[in-house]
C-alpha positions as CSV (number, residue, x, y, z in Angstrom):
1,X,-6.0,-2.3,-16.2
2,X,-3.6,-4.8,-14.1
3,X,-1.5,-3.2,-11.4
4,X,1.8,-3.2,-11.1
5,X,4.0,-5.2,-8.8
6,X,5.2,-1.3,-7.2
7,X,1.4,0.2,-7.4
8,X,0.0,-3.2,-5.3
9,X,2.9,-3.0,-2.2
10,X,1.9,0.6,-2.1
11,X,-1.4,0.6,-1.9
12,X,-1.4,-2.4,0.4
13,X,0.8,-0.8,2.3
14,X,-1.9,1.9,2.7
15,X,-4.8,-0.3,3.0
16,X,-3.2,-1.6,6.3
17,X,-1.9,1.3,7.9
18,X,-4.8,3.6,7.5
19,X,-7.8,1.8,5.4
20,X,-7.8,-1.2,8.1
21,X,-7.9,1.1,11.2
22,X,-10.5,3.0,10.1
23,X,-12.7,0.3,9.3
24,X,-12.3,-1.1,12.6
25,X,-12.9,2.1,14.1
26,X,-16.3,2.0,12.3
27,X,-17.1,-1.4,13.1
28,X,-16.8,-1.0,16.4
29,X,-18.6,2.4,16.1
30,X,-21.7,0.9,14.4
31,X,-21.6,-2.3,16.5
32,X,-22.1,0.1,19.5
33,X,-24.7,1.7,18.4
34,X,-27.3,-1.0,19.3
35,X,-27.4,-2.4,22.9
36,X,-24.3,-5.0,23.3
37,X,-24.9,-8.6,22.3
38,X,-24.3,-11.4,23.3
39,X,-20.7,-12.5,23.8
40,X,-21.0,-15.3,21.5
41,X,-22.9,-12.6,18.6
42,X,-21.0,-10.1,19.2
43,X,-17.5,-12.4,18.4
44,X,-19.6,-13.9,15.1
45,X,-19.8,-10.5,14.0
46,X,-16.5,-9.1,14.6
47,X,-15.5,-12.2,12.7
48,X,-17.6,-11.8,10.0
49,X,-16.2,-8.0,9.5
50,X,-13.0,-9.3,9.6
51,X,-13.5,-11.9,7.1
52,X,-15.7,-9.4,4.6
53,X,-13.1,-6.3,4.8
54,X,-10.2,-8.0,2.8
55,X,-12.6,-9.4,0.2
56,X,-12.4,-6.3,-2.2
57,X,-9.1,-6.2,-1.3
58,X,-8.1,-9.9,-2.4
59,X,-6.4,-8.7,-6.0
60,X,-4.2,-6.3,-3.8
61,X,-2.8,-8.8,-1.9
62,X,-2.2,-11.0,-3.9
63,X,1.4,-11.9,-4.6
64,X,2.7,-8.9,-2.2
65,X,5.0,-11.2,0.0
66,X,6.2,-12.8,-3.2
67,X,9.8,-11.3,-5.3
68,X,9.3,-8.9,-7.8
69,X,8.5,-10.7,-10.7
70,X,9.2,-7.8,-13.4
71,X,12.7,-7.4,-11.7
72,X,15.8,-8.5,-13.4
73,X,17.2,-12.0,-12.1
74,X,20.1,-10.6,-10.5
75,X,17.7,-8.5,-8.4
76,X,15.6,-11.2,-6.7
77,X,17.8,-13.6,-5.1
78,X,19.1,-11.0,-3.4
């Protein structure tokens, strides 16, 4: 079942205003939980998170900035 154009800007919208703080809340949470390390690890792995959280999310995305492509012509140009 393939999203709509409507359905994907919503729930993107709401991946990035409350999925994508919370997951950084709990990366930081969990990455506290052991002793800190080094500088150099500690940047790989905040990377890393940052790289692996939008990968479910890739089919969301997708296309977002783009027009509406199921809108009438009149209604994207302008």
């Amino acid at each position: 079942m393939a999203l709509s154009y409507k359905a994907r800007r919503r729930l993107s919208l709401v991946i990035l205003l409350i999925g994508l703080p919370a997951y950084i809340v709990a990366a930081i949470s969990v990455v506290n939980l052991f002793d800190r390390p080094a500088l150099w690890l500690e940047l790989l792995i905040y990377v890393g998170l940052g790289i692996v959280w939008a990968l479910p999310f890739k089919f969301v995305f997708k296309g977002v900035g783009q027009a509406d492509p199921d809108a009438p012509q009149d209604d994207r140009e302008g």
